[in-house]
N, C-alpha and C positions, 0 to 999 in steps of 0.2 A: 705466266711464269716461264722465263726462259731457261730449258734444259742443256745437258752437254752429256749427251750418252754416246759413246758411241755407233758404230756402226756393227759392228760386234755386239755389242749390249745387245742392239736392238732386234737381233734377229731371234731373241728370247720373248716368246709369245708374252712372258709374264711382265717385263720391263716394257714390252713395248706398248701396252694396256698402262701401263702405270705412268709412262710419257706421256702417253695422251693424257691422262687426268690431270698430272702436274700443269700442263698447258695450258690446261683452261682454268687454275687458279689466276686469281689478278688481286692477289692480296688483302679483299678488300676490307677483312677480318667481321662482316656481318656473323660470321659462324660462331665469334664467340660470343655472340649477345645470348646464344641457345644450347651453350655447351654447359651439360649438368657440370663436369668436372671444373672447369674453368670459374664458373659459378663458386664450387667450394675452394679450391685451392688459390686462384686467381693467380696461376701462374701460368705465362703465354704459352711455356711448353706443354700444359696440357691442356691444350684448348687447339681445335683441328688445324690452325692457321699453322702453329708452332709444332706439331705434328706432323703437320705436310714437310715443313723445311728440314726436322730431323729424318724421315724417309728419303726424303729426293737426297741429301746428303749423302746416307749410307749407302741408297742405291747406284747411283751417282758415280760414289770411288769403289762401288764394287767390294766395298770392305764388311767383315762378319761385324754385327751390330755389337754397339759399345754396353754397358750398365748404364748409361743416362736416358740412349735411345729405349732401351729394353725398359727402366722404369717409365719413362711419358707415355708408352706406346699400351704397356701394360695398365696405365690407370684411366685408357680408355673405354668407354662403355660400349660404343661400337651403338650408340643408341641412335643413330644418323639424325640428331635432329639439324645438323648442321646440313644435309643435306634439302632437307626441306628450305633450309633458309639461304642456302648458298644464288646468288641469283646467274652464278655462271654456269650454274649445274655441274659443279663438280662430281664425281663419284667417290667418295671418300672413303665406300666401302668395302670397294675394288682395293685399290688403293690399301691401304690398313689391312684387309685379309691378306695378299700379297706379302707386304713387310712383316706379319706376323711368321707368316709361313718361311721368310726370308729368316727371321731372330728362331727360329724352331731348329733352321737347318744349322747355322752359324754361332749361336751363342750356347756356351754350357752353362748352364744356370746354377745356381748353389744347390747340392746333394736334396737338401729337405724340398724344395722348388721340384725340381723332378719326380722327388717321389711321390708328391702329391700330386703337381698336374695329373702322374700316370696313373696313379688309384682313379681321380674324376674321371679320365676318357678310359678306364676300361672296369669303370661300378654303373656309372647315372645310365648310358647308354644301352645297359641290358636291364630291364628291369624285375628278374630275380636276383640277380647281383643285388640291386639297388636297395629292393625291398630289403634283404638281410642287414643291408646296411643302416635301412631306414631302422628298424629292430635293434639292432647295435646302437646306435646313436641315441634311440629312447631309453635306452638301460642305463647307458654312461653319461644323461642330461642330467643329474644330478650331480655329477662328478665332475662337472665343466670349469668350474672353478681352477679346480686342481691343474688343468689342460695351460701349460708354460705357451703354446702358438696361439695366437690370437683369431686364426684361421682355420685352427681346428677346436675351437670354441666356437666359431660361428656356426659349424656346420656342425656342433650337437644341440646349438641353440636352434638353428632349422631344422630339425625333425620333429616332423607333427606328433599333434599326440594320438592321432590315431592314425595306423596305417588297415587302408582297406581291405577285404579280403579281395583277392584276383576274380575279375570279372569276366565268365568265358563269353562277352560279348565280343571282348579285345582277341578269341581266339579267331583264324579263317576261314570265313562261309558268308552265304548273302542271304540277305536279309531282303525278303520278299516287299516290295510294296504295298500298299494299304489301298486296294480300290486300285484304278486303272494307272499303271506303270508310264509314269512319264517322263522321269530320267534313269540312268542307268550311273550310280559314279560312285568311285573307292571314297574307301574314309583310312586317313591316315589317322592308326590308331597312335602312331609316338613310341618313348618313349619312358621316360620321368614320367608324364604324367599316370599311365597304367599302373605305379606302385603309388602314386600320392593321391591320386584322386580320379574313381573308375566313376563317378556319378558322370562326369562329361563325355566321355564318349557314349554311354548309358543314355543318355538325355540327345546328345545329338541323331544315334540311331532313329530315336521311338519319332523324335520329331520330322526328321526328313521321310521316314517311311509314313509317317500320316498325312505328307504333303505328296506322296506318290511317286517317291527317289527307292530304288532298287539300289541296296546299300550294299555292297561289296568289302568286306575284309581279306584282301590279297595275300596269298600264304609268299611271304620272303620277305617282306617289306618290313620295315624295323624304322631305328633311328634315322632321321632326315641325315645326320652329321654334321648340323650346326654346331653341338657343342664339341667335335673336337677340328672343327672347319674354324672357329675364333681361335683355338689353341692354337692354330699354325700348324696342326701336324695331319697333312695333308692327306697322306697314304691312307690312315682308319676313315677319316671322313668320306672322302671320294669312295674307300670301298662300300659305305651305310646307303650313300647316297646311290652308286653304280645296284646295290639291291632292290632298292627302291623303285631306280627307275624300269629294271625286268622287272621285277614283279606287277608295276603295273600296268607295263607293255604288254605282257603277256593276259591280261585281263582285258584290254583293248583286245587287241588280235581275239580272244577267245570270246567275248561277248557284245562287247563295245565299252567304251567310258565316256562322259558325256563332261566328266568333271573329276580333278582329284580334290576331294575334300578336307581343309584343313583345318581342325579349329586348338592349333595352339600356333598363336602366332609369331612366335620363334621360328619356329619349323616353317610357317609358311615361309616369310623373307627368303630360305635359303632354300627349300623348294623350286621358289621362281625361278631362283641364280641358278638351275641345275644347269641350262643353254650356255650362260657364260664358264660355267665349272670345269664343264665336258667338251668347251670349243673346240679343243686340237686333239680331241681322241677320237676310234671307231664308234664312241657313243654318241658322238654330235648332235647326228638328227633326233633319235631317240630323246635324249634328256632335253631339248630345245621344244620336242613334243609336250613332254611331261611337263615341263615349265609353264607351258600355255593352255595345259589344264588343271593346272592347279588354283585353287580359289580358294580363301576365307570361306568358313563357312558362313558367315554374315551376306559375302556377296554372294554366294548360291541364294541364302534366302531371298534377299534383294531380288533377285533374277526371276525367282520362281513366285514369290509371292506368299504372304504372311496372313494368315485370316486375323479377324481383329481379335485382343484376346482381353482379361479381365485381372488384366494385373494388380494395380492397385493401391503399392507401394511407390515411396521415391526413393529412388536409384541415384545413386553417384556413379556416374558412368567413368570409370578408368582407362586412359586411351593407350595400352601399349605400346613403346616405341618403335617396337615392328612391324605393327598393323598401321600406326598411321602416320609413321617416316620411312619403315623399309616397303611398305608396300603402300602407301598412299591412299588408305582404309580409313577414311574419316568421317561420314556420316551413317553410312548404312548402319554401324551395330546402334547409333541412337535414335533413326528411325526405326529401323525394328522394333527396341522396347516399347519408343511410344504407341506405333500401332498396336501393340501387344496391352497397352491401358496403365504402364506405368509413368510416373511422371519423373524427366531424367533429368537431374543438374549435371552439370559437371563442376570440378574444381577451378579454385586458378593457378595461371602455369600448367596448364594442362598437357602445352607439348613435353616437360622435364620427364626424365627419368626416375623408376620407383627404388632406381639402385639396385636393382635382380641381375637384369642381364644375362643371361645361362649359369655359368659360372664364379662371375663379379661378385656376389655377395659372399661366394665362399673365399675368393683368392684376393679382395681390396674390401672386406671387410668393414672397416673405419671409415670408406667413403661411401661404401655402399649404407650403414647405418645412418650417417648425413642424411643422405636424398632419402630413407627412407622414415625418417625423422619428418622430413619438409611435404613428402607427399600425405604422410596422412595427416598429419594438422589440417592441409586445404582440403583433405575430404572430407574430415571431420567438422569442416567450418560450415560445411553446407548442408547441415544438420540431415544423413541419408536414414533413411529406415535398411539399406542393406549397400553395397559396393559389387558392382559387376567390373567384369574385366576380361578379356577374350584370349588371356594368356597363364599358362599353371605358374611360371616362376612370377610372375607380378603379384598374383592370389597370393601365393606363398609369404611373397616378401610384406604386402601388405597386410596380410591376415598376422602377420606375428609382432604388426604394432599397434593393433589396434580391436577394440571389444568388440564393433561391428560384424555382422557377417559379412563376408565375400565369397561370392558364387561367380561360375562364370555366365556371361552373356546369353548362351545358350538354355542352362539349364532352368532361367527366368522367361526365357522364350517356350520353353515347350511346357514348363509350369502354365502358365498366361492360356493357352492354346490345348488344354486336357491332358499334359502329364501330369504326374506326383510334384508335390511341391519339394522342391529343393531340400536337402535332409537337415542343412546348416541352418534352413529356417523351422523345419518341421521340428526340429530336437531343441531349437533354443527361443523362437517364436512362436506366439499362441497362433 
């Protein structure tokens, strides 16, 4: 694709990243064969090709983003699976995070638009905020009806029905090995998921310390900043993430790390991006470290090795868009189960989106209910005795359409292998 930035433009770290991707488009529109949105709406602007051309435009004349660009860009999922299918390798998530952060700086959004984004990036990312909120939102689900935003319907309609109590596994300290100490690596505890669901990080611990992992909970380290890194609003995200990455620098330096452990894989995606995040500041080296230890916790196991386990059940395996488009995580979590003794289908359409997204289900609502309409019919098609999924907003989004349990990936892993059985099976399965 032929650009015309200036030469001025281009001396902008952030335009001159977003030149080179426009570059390597060549039009050749494969990306909307695999575009959730384009799928439902079937309209070119919201499918990556027509997204690209509104970006390079605004970027382009340099102009604050219009209502047309701000809705296409907004009813992206950011699920890259256009990425996996682009065959010029585009980065389209470069790209798209940029322009977000471009309509963040530039565009005033209508009063109720603000004051919601800014409730989401400053409740989900702390998660005592969150929990209260989670508590609020189960009092007033009876009352949803009544609720005139269609948006603030959906997010009384996602609050679970139970919220758990605080697990002080999620508090900082390390967690000894089991038998002879053979890696040393953090575990990013998150987020969201600490107020919706302490069984995964619970189950990832007991498991990596029985396979001989000296598990570290880093005292600073918080939200990745993915969710307010999609909102465009740069300054909170970078500060979550700039935590992140001392807090585990400083566990390296003070012991070593071998690995940063991730298993929601949201957070991983944007983990990795810390090297790109942090290119043009004093954090360079640092987060480009941090980036290149960070790992699913899928390919730790992968790496370290899985004893065989006595699983049992058939699994519908759910392949997150972040695990196996933004990070390119596509077999190990379904060799894992199997070794682990259960038998795994997956769906079809497996690369689409469940419509979760961090944020998407609460702020596009109507299309996120679409895709998440379409995903579990095909998992429901594949008659599963349970639904794993290696991400909390997928669990979520699929668990509240469907009677099946969903657990994540892990907590079937260290069940299979001598942990406690999963609770979602233990309270609703004989």
């Amino acid at each position: 694709m032929q650009t015309n930035f200036s030469e001025a433009q281009l001396r902008d770290p952030g335009i001159a990243r977003a030149n080179e991707i426009l570059r390597a488009c060549v039009h050749c529109g494969f990306c909307t064969a695999t575009c959730p949105t384009y799928q439902v709406l079937g309209d070119e602007l919201d499918s990556p090709r027509g997204r690209i051309y509104l970006i390079k435009d605004m970027l382009e004349q340099g102009r604050p983003a219009d209502e047309k660009t701000v809705k296409h860009i907004d009813r992206c999922l950011s699920c890259l699976a256009c990425m996996t299918t682009c065959p010029s390798g585009v980065h389209y998530m470069h790209l798209v995070d940029h322009a977000r952060a471009h309509i963040e700086k530039t565009y005033r959004r209508p009063l109720t638009d603000r004051l919601l984004r800014a409730a989401l990036a400053r409740i989900i990312p702390y998660p005592g905020r969150f929990r209260l909120a989670l508590l609020a939102a189960k009092i007033g689900r009876p009352f949803a009806r009544l609720v005139p935003d269609a948006r603030l319907r959906a997010m009384l309609a996602m609050a679970p029905k139970r919220v758990p109590p605080v697990s002080r596994n999620d508090d900082p300290q390390v967690f000894p090995a089991e038998g002879e100490r053979r890696l040393r690596v953090a575990l990013m505890t998150g987020c969201a998921q600490k107020a919706l669901n302490t069984d995964i990080n619970d189950a990832t611990i007991r498991l990596l310390r029985r396979l001989g992992c000296e598990v570290v909970v880093a005292r600073g380290a918080g939200c990745c900043g993915a969710l307010t890194h999609h909102m465009g609003r740069e300054a909170e995200s970078h500060a979550s993430a700039a935590a992140n990455i001392r807090a585990w620098m400083a566990e390296k330096r003070a012991g070593g790390l071998d690995a940063v452990v991730i298993n929601t894989s949201g957070c991983g995606t944007t983990v990795k991006d810390y090297g790109h995040m942090f290119r043009t500041t004093d954090l360079a080296a640092e987060a480009a470290e941090v980036a290149g230890l960070a790992c699913d916790v899928s390919e730790l196991l992968e790496r370290i090795g899985l004893p065989e386990g006595r699983g049992g059940l058939r699994v519908a395996y759910h392949a997150a868009c972040s695990l196996q488009h933004g990070q390119q995580v596509k077999t190990a979590p379904k060799t894992l189960l199997k070794r682990a003794g259960f038998e795994v289908v997956e769906p079809a359409d497996s690369h689409l989106c469940c419509g979760s997204a961090g944020t998407y289900n609460l702020l596009q609502p109507k299309i996120s209910a679409e895709l998440k309409a379409r995903k579990v019919a095909t998992l429901e098609a594949v008659k599963p005795q349970v639904i794993a999924a290696g991400n909390i907003g997928c669990m979520m989004q699929i668990g509240g359409g469907t009677g099946l349990p969903v657990v994540h990936t892990v907590e079937l892993l260290d069940w299979a292998t001598g942990g406690p059985k999963p609770r979602v099976l233990a309270e609703d399965w004989p």
